[in-house]
N, C-alpha and C positions, 0 to 999 in steps of 0.2 A: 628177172623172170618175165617179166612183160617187154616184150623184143622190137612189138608192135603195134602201130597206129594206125587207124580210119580216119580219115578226114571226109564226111559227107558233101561234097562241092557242087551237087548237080541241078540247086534250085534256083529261081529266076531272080531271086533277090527284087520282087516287084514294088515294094516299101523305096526301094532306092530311083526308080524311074524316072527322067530316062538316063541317067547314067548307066545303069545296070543293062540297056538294051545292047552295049555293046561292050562293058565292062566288068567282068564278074564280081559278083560283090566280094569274094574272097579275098580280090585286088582292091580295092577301096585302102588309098591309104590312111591312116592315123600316124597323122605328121609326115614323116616321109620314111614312112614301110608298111604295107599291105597288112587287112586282116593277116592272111595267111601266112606272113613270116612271124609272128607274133605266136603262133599255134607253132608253127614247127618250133623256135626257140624252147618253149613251152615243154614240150615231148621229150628236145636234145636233154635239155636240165634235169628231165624225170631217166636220163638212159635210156630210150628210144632212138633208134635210129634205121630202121625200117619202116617205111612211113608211105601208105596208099591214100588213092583218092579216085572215092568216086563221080565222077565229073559230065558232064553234059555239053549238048552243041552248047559253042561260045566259051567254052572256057580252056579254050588254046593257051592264053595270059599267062594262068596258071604254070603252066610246064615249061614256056619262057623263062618266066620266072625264074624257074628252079634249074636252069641251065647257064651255063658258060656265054658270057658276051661278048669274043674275040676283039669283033672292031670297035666297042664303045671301050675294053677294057684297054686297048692298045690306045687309043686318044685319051686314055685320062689317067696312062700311068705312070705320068712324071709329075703329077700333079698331086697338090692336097688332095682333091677330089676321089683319087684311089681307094682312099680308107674307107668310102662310103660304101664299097662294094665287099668289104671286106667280111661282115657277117654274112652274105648270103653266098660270097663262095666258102666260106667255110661250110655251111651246110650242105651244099653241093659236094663238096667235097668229104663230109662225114657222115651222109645220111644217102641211104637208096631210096628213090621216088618209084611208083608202079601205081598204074592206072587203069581205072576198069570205068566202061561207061554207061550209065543211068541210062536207059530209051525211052523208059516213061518216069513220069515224076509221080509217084505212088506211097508219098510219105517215106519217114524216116525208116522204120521197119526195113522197108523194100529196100532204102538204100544201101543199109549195113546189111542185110542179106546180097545185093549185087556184089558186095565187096571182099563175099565166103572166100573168092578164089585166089584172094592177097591174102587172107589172113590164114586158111587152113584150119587146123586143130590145135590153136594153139589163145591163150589168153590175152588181149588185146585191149586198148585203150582206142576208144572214140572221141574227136575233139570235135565240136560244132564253132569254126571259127571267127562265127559273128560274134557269140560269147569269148570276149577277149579279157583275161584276167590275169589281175597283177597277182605275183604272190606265191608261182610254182605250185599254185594247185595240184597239176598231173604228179611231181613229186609225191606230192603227201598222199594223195590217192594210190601210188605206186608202192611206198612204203606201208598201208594197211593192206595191201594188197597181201602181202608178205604174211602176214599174221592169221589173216581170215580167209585165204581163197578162194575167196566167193566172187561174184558181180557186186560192183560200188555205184552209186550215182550219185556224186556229186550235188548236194541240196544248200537251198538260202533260204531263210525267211524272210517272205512278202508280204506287202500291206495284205489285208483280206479282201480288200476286195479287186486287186489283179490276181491272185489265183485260178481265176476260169481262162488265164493266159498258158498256164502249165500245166505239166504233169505234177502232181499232187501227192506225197506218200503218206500212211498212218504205220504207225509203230510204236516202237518201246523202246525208249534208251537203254544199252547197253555200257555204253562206257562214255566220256565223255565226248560230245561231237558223234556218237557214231547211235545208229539207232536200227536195231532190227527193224526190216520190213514187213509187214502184216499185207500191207494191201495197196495198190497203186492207182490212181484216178486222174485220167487226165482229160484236163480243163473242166472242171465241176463247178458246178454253177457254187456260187459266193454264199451261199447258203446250204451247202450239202458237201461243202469240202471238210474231208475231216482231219487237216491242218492247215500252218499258214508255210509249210516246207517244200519248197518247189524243186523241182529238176534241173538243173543247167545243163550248160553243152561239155558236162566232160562225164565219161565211162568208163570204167574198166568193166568191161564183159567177156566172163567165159564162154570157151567154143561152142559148148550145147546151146549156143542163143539161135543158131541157124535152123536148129531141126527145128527148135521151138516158133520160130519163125515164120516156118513152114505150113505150122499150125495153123496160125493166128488168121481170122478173117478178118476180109477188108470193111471197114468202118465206111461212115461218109466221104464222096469222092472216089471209094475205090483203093482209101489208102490203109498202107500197115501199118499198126503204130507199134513202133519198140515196146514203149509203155506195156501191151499188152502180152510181150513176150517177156518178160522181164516179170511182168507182177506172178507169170506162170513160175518161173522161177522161184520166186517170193514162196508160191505156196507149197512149191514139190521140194522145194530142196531152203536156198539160203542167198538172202541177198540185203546187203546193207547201205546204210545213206550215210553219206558221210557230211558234216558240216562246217564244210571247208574255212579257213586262214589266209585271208588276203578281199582282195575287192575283185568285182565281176564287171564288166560294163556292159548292157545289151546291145551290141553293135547292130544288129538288123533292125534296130529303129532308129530314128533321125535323132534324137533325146538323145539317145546314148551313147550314137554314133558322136556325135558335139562334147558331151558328157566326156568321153573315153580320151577324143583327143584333146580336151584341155587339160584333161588332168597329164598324161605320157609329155605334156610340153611344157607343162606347170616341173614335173620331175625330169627333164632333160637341163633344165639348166643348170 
């Protein structure tokens, strides 16, 4: 039932500088494969295999990437070395890519609205792929999707006092792991958050998120925050947290970015 994925790709990644001035953080690898093949695997596992991204100057990389390499794959195909290539033509090959471009960087919001015209009317999964996590998260999110057809977001509990880092939910458990939303708050000061349940980078969002979107005024900077399309949902209709099975790593910090790949190298051998 969820056909489709968002990949937000269009930010500067300025926490990683200067690598990032010329390398998308998407591309950064952990060990040897990019944020961004780690999100598409991610997607294929959950049944996704229409897959956009909205993307910005400088992130050509990207779409490299996700292409065919004639002359490196003609030099290395008598070799061990072939195999290495071997997941990402697979997904080249079972997955369609389509790109739409960011022009301003205007928050999250703006960017899964720039990206209405991959997705249509139809329910979608959004992966933020500096949040890189072990464990088929977007499965299991895809599988409650099934039950409740609602909007999901994907929550961890945080120490209390990095909560003014996130989007922030209050609710009501429902069932295990799953928790009606009541109300959404994002980055609330350590003292007015009214949990320790954070947002990560994965979504399932139904289509009315666009109109809702459309709504929403721009915050500090000028930007739209999903958050605040989302908690609209929360209050007109239905939208649940789910508390996901498996580990997160925050890739858009250097901690975690360190963190994510000892661990993927600690489990490769």
């Amino acid at each position: 039932m969820i056909k489709k994925a968002l990949f937000p790709a269009a930010g500067y990644g300025t926490r990683f500088l200067p690598a990032t001035k010329s390398v998308p953080k998407e591309m950064l690898p952990v060990v040897n494969k990019p944020l961004i093949h780690y999100g598409i695997q991610e997607c294929m596992n959950a049944g996704i295999f229409e897959i956009g991204f909205v993307t910005g100057r400088n992130k050509r990389a990207i779409e490299d990437y996700l292409d065919f390499s004639p002359e490196l794959e003609d030099k290395i195909k008598d070799s061990s070395k072939a195999e290495l290539l071997r997941e990402t033509n697979e997904m080249i090959e079972k997955c369609t890519f389509t790109y739409v471009r960011q022009k301003e960087m205007l928050g999250l919001g703006h960017a899964v609205l720039t990206g209405e015209p991959l997705i249509g009317n139809n329910p979608f999964a959004v992966v933020l792929a500096d949040d890189l996590c072990v464990g088929d998260v977007l499965t299991q999110m895809v599988n409650l999707y099934k039950k409740y057809k609602c909007t999901i977001v994907g929550v961890e509990e945080v120490d209390k006092n990095e909560v003014n880092k996130y989007g922030i939910v209050a609710g009501r458990k429902i069932e295990d792991s799953v928790i009606m939303v009541d109300d959404m708050v994002e980055k609330p000061d350590v003292d007015k958050a009214p949990s320790n349940l954070a947002i990560i980078g994965r979504y399932i969002l139904t289509p009315d998120i666009f109109n809702l979107l459309k709504k929403v005024k721009p915050g500090k900077g000028g930007e739209i925050q999903l958050t605040d399309a989302i908690r609209m949902q929360a209050h007109e209709g239905m939208v649940i947290a789910y508390k996901f099975k498996g580990k997160r790593f925050d890739c858009g910090s250097i901690p975690g970015f360190i963190e994510a790949t000892n661990y993927i190298y600690e489990n490769m051998k």
